[in-house]
C-alpha positions, 0 to 999 in steps of 0.5 A: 500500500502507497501509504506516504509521499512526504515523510515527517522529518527535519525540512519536510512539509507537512501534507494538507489533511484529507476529507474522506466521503462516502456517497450511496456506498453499497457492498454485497457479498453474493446474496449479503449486503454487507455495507447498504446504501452509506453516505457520510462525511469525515471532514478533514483533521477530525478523528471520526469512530465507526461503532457498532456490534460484530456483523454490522458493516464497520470493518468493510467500511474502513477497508472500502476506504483503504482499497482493500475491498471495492464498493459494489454501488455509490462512490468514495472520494478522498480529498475530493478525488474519486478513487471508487475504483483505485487500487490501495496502492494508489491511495494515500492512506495507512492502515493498522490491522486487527492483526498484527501482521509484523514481518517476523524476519525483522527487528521491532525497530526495522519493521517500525522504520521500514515504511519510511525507509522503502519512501526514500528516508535515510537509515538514520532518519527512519530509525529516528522516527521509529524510536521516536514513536516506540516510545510513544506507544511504550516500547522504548528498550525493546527496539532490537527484538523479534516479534516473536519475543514480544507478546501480544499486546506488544506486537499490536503496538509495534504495528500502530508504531508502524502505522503512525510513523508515516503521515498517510492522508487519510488513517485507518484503525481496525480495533488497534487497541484490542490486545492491550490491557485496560491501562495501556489501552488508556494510554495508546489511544491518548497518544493516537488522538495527540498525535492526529490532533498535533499532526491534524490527520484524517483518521477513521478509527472502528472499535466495538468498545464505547468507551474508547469511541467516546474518549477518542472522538470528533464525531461517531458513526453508529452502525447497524445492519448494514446501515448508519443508525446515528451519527454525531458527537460523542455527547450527542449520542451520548446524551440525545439517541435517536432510537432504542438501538443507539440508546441501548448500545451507546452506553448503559441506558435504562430503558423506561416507559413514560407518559407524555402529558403535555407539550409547551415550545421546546420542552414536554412534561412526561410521568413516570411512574410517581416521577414527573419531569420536564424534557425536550419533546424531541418531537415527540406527541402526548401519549405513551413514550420511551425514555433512555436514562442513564445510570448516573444521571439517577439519584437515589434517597433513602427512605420511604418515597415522597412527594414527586419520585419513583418508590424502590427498594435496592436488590444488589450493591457492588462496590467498585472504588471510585463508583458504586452500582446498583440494582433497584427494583421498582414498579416501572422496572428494575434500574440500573444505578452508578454513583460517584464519591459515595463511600458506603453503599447502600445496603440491599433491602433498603427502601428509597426514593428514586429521582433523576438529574433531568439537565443530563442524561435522560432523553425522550427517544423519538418515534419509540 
């Protein structure tokens, strides 16, 4: 793959960041539509996520991008260039693999600094380049072992090294982070978002952990069966679902029903249960609806219910250091509950009162 024309070393200019846009993009396998009828724009510079479940379309999408899958209808540019029908040779982009695919013959420091070296870099600045992003991947000192003497998460490391070493236009990650333990992951996916905000780069990134695409990301493309379910801000998402799907899948939703009892400008009144609050109708009208509340935005009393909230009786209490979960059985169903800086839970058996912190995380999803 023609990853690179300009290398990042002393002298060299820096490339323009390029767009990347998907127009009607269909792909079949046989009788499988694999990727149906997608359009989307990643602007240039932004670092934007595909999320989604195994089998939703995430991955043949980053690779109809790379060029190592051809669109069976619609049309990819990058940069405003067709490549629809370009090889990935003739496209200007990176990619790191789920797998590690490492050249087993060659040292950590010589599979890092290959791709600079086969673009015209002398030795001395392509191993300076490769030692440089070692360690920002946490693999200072191990530049002269084989892959074989590495393990696992290692070798995933070397492999974002290699990728990140060159400055492709367009980058692309399939799930580079799924090896490595949660500390490290932390750490890695820090490092990538610094360097393609420091170095302005086009990044399109697919993972199936929320937690990484709402930490790393300008903007996320929710995908499922084969089609774009939302696309958005982390917080969007987050905080505004547009269905059952993403609320569910978008982090831990608690899914509630609710009566819709009157509309006024933005804002509706729902009840739930003995709770009444005021939210953005979202177009919804008076009637039944379906609400996502996240689990920190519920507040939890104990004691007997009072006045406006939801009767509970807490089931299960973990304790998990910084936060602690609950389970609370109530009439309009069983919640789940996160609390922040509380030092001792709850005990199982109590009685509380359930309310909830309306200004965030809880959101009427519309046509549910």
């Amino acid at each position: 793959m023609n990853t690179v024309s300009t290398l990042t070393r002393p002298g060299a200019s820096k490339k323009q960041a390029a767009s990347v846009e998907f127009r009607n993009v269909t792909k079949n396998y046989g009788g499988v539509t694999a990727v149906d009828s997608v359009s989307f724009t990643i602007d240039a510079g932004q670092l934007v996520t595909l999320l989604g479940p195994s089998g939703c379309g995430k991955t043949t999408t980053l690779r109809m991008i790379a060029g190592l899958e051809m669109a069976s209808a619609g049309q990819i540019l990058i940069g405003g260039r067709d490549v629809t029908n370009l090889s990935a040779a003739d496209r200007d982009v990176s990619m790191v693999f789920q797998s590690y695919a490492l050249f087993p013959h060659m040292s950590v420091l010589e599979n890092v600094a290959y791709g600079p070296s086969v673009q015209g870099a002398s030795r001395k600045d392509a191993e300076a380049m490769a030692v440089e992003k070692l360690s920002l991947v946490g693999l200072s000192g191990l530049e002269r072992r084989a892959p074989s003497e590495l393990s696992g998460g290692q070798q995933q490391r070397v492999a974002v090294a290699r990728a990140l070493v060159l400055e492709p236009q367009v980058l692309l990650f399939d799930e580079p982070l799924s090896n490595l333990d949660a500390k490290l992951r932390r750490r890695v996916r820090e490092d990538i978002r610094e360097l393609q905000q420091s170095l302005n780069l086009t990044v399109a990134y697919v993972t199936h952990d929320q937690e990484e695409a709402l930490a790393v990301s300008d903007r996320i493309i929710v995908m499922s069966n084969a089609r774009i379910a939302q696309t958005g801000t982390p917080r969007e998402l987050y905080e505004e679902p547009a269905d059952l799907f993403v609320a569910d899948f978008i982090g831990d939703a608690n899914i509630l029903a609710g009566t819709l009892t009157g509309v006024e400008g933005a804002s509706a009144d729902v009840k739930i249960d003995g709770l009444s609050v005021r939210l953005p109708h979202r177009g919804a009208k008076p009637g039944a609806v379906k609400l996502a509340v996240r689990p920190d935005a519920i507040l939890l009393g104990e004691g007997a219910s009072h006045g406006s909230a939801i009767a509970g009786r807490v089931k299960k209490a973990s304790y998990l250091g910084t936060q602690i979960e609950y389970d609370v059985e109530t009439a309009t169903g069983d919640l789940f509950v996160v609390q922040y800086g509380r030092k001792e839970p709850i005990e199982p058996g109590t009685s509380v009162n359930v309310t909830f912190e309306t200004h965030r995380g809880v959101a009427i999803i519309p046509g549910a």
